[in-house]
N, C-alpha and C positions, 0 to 999 in steps of 0.2 A: 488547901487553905490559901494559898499563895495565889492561885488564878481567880479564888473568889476576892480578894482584895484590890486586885489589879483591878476587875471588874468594877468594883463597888467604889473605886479610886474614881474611873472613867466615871461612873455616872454621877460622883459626886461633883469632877467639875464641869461636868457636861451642864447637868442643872442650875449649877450653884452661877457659871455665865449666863444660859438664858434667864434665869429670874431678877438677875440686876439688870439684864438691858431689857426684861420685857417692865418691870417696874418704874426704869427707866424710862420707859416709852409714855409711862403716867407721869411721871415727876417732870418731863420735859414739856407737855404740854399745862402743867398747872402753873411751873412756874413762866410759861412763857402768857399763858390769860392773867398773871400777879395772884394765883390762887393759894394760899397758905398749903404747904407741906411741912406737916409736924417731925414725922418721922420718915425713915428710909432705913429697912433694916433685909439683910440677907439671913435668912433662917428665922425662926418664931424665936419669941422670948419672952413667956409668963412666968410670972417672978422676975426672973434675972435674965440679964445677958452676959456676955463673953468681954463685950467692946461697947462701947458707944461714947460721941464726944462729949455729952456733958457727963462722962463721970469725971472729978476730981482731979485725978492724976492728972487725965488730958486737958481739963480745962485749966490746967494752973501751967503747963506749960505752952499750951497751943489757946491761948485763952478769945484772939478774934475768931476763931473756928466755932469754939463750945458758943458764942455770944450772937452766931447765926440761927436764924430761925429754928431749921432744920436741923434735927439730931439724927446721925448718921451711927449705925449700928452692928454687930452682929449677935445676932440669937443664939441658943443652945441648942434648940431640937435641928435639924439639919434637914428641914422638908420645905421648901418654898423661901418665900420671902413676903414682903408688905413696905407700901408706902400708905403713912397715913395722912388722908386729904382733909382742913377743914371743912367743917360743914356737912362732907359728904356722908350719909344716911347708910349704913352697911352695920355688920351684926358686933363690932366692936364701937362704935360711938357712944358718947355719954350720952344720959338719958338725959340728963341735968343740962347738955348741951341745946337738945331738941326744943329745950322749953324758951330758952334766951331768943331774941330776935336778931334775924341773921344777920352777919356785917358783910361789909364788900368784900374780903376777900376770901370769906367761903364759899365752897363748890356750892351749896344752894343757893348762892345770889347770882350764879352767873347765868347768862341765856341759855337754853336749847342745846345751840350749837357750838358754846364750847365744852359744857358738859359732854356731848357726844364724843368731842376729842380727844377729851382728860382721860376719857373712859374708855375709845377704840386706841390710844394711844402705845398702849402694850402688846396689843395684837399687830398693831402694825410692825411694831419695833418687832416683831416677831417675825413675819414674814420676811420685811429687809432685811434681815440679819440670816436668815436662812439662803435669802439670792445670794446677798454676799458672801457665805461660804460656801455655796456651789461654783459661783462668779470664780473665787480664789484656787478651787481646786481643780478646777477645768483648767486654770494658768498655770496650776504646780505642776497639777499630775498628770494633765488633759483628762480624754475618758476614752476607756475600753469598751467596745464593742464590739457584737459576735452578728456581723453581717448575715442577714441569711440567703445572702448569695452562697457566702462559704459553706452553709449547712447542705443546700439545696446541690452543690458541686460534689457535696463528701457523699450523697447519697439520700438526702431529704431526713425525714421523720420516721419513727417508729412509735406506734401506737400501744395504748391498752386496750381491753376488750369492751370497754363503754364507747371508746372513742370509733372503733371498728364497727360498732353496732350501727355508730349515725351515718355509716358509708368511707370511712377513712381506712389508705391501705398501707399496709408496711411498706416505705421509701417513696412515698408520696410526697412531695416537695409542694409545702404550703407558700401563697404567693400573697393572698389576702382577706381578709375578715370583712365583708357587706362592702365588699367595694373599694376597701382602703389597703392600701397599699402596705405590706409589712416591709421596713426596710431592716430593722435590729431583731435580734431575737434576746429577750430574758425573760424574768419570772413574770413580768407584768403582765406578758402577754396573754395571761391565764382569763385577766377580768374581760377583756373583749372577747376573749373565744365563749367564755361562759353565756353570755350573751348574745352569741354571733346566730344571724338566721342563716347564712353562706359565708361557707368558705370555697376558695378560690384556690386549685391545685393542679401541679402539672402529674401527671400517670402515665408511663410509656411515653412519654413525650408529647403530649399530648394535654391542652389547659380543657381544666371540667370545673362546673361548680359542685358543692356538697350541700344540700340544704338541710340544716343542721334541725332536728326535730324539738318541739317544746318537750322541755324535761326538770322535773325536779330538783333537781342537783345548781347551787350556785357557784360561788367563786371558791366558796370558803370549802367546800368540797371536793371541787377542782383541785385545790391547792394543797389538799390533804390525801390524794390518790397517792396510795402504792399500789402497784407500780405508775409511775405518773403518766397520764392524761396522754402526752405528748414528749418524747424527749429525742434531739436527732441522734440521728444514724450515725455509731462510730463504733467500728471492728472494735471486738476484744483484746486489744493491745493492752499488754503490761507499761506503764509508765514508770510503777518503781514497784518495792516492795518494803512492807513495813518490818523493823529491826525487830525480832522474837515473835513475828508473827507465825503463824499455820504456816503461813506461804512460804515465807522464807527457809524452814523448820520442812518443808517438803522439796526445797532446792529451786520454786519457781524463782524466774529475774528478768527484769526488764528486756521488755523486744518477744517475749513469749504471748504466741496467738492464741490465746482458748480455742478450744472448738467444739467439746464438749465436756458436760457435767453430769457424771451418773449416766443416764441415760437420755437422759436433754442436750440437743443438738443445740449449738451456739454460734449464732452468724456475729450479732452483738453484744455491747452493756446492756442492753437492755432484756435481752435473755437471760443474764446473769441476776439481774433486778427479778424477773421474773421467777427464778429457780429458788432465789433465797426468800423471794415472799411467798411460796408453797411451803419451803422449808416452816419459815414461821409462822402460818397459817398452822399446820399440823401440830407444830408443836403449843401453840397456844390452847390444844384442845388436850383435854385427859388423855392421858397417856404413861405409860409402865417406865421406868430408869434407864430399861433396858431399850423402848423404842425411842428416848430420848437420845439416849447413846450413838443410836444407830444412824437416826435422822443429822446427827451434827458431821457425819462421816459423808467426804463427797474424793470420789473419781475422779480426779481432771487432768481432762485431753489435752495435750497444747503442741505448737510448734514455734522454734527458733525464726523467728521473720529474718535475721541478721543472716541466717546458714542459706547458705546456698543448697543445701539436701532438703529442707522440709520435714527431715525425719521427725516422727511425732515422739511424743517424750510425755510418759504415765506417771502420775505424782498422786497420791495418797494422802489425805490429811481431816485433821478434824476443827472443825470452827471454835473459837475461839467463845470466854464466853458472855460478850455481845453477839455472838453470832459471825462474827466477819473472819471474811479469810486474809486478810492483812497486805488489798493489793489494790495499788492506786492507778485510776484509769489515765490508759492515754485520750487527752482531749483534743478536741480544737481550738487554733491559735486565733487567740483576739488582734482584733485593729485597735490602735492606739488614734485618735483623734484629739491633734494636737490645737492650741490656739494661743494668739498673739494676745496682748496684754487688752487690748480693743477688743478682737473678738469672743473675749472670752463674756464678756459680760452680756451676749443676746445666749450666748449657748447656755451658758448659770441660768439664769431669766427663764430659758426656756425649759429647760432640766426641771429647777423647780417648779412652775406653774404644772410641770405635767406632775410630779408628785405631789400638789398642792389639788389637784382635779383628783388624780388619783383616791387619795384618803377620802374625801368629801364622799365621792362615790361608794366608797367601800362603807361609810358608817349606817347606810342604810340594814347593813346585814348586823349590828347591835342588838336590833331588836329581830333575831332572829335566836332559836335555842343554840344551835352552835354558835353566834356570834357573842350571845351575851355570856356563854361559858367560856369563849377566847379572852374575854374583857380581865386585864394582867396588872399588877400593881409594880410598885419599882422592882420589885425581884422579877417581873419578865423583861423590863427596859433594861433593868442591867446585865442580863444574860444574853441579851443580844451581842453585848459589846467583846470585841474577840480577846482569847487568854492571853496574849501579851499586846502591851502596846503597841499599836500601830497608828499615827498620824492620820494619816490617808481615813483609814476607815473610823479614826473617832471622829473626824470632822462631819463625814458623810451622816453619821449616825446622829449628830450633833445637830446639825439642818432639818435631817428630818424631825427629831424630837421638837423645836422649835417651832414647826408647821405643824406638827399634833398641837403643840401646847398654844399656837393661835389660833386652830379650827375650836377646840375645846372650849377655850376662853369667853368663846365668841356663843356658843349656846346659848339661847335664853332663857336661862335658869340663876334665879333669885342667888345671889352669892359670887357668882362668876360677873364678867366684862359684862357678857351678853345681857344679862339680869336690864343691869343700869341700862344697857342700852334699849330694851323693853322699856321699860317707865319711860325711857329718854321720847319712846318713840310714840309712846301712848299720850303722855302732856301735850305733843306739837300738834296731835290729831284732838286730842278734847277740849286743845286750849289753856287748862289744868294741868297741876301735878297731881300723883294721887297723893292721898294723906300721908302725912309722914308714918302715922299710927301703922297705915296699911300697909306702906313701904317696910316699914321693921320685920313686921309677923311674915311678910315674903321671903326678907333675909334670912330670918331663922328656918322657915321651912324648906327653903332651897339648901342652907347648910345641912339640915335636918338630912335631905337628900342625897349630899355630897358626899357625907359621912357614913351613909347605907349604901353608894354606888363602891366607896372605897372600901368599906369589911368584905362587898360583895368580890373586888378582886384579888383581895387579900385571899379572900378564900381557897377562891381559885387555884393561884399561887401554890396556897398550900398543898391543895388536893394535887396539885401537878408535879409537884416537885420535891413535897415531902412524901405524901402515902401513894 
């Protein structure tokens, strides 16, 4: 209960910041064309709210505040926010409004192009706000990187048997994807290789290309391989061992070599990867109590790296029941890439625009059947966020949720930014706006739609996490 709060803590103020500075990013540009803003509220609020400056209390003590235009708020339900713009045409406007003729300082008297503004205004706020906390945390924390020089010195890659099929071989030290150069290695690396016609690798010493065959499988399949696609080469070194685990419970400890498992030979992790997703494979299929039993019992080889003997040392144990034997890999050591208060802001800049390419690229897989069954409501955004707080990684997660929530905004679909900015863009080409009539029945059916894409990831959710 405790780590589902903490969770639900982080994403409460992860969103509850971008939706005042992506709101923001409207209310700045309305009030900077003198466009009336009625409202500005954090969270919904039919019927009632929580706060807001003209209730009574506040206006009898703070009474030049409540006497401002703008009523400044907080709602009850806790999902989003809203500024409300005169004039402006969206699925909450009075009817009784539309019929009056416009005045100056509603968003329907203004040109084209500050309309476009009012309207790209929170998106943008969105973006900036996302450099800026990349910008900030390059200068706190710099960034970590897993060079793949470092990988390619430790012994290169180890493959799965899809990957081996396209001509990839165990300790193959990958150099580059269609010609471009890899200098990092992390998760991203998935969406170019998924794509890639050649890669670029050294074997015996020796640089070759791979020309990678057309194949069915994208990113999102990539990204879903056990045992994974591609993961480098690092001896089965013990790093630690987990308290009341199998392992511990059988005497392994830090500095101990695997060598082998049952009857599987062990160079690497990824042999071990490999031996436990047989195990689950089997056991995933009909099977007696008794070969369940049996299948969770594993043999393992190992040797003291620390002794000077090598003497091997036989341990007995049975898996625990997620399945794991309770023992954490030795990895390889990151670079720290540090930067000066200056440079820190091309390397932000640069960070994000690649995660801002990144997503853009990946929403093409939406309308694919796994992508639209990956599609996650706040119970996936907030599971991402780790069990106890950490700074570091809420900010990171914090950025990126801001760049989902300005590529998304930005669709053009009736109810979102994009919406407005369709009409904005269709008037400047016809000349025209469309009817207001016709503008309304878009609103509605675009929320109509908004409200069928969220049950659809509520769904999900559930099916993922509850049954």
């Amino acid at each position: 209960m405790e780590t589902i709060l903490i969770k639900a803590l982080q994403l409460l103020c992860c969103l509850s910041l971008l939706v005042v500075l992506h709101e923001g990013g409207h209310f700045f540009f309305s009030k900077l064309f003198k466009v009336r803003v009625e409202k500005f509220y954090l969270f919904f609020n039919p019927k009632f709210h929580l706060f807001s400056t003209k209730d009574k209390w506040f206006a009898k003590r703070f009474p030049k505040i409540a006497a401002r235009e703008t009523e400044y708020g907080i709602g009850w339900i806790p999902l989003g926010g809203y500024v409300k713009i005169s004039g402006m045409i969206d699925e909450s406007m009075d009817k009784e409004q539309l019929k009056q003729p416009a005045q100056p300082w509603e968003f329907r008297s203004q040109p084209v192009w500050k309309r476009f503004f009012i309207m790209v205004g929170g998106v943008l706020m969105n973006l900036i706000t996302s450099i800026v906390i990349y910008c900030a945390i390059m200068f706190t924390w710099g960034q970590k990187v897993m060079p793949m020089k470092t990988i390619n010195d430790n012994g290169g890659f180890v493959f799965n048997d899809m990957a081996k099929s396209y001509g990839f071989q165990d300790r193959d030290k990958l150099i580059a994807l269609d010609g471009d150069t890899i200098k990092y290695w992390d998760n991203s690396i998935i969406r170019p290789l998924s794509e890639a016609k050649t890669a670029t690798v050294i074997r015996n010493g020796k640089m070759m290309d791979i020309r990678i065959p057309e194949h069915e499988e994208n990113m999102i399949d990539f990204s879903e391989m056990y045992p994974p696609l591609m993961q480098p080469y690092i001896t089965a070194e013990i790093d630690s061992v987990m308290p009341g685990s199998p392992a511990e419970k059988a005497k392994l400890t830090r500095g101990y070599v695997i060598t082998k498992i049952n009857d599987a030979t062990i160079n690497s992790w990824a042999d071990i990867d490999s031996v436990k997703y047989t195990i689950l494979k089997k056991l995933a299929e009909p099977c007696s109590k008794a070969d369940s039993v049996a299948l969770r019992k594993m043999n393992i080889l190992c040797y003291d790296k620390r002794s000077d003997t090598n003497l091997p040392f036989a341990a007995d144990l049975e898996l625990d029941k997620e399945y794991n034997i309770g023992i954490v890999k030795k990895t390889l050591s990151l670079d720290t890439l540090n930067y000066s208060f200056v440079g820190c802001i091309p390397a932000g800049t640069s960070y994000g625009w690649k995660q801002l390419k990144g997503y853009v690229h990946d929403l093409k897989y939406i309308f694919t059947k796994k992508g639209a069954n990956s599609v996650g409501s706040f119970i996936t955004i907030g599971s991402i966020f780790p069990d106890a707080w950490d700074w570091q990684q809420f900010w990171h997660l914090t950025a990126l949720i801001s760049i989902i929530l300005a590529v998304m905004n930005i669709l053009p679909i009736p109810g979102l930014d994009g919406g407005h900015v369709m009409f904005l863009l269709l008037e400047a080409v016809m000349g025209r706006p469309l009817s207001e009539k016709a503008q309304t029945w878009c609103e509605y059916f675009g929320m109509g739609l908004l409200i069928l894409l969220m049950i659809w990831a509520f769904g999900n959710d559930l099916f993922k996490f509850v049954f």
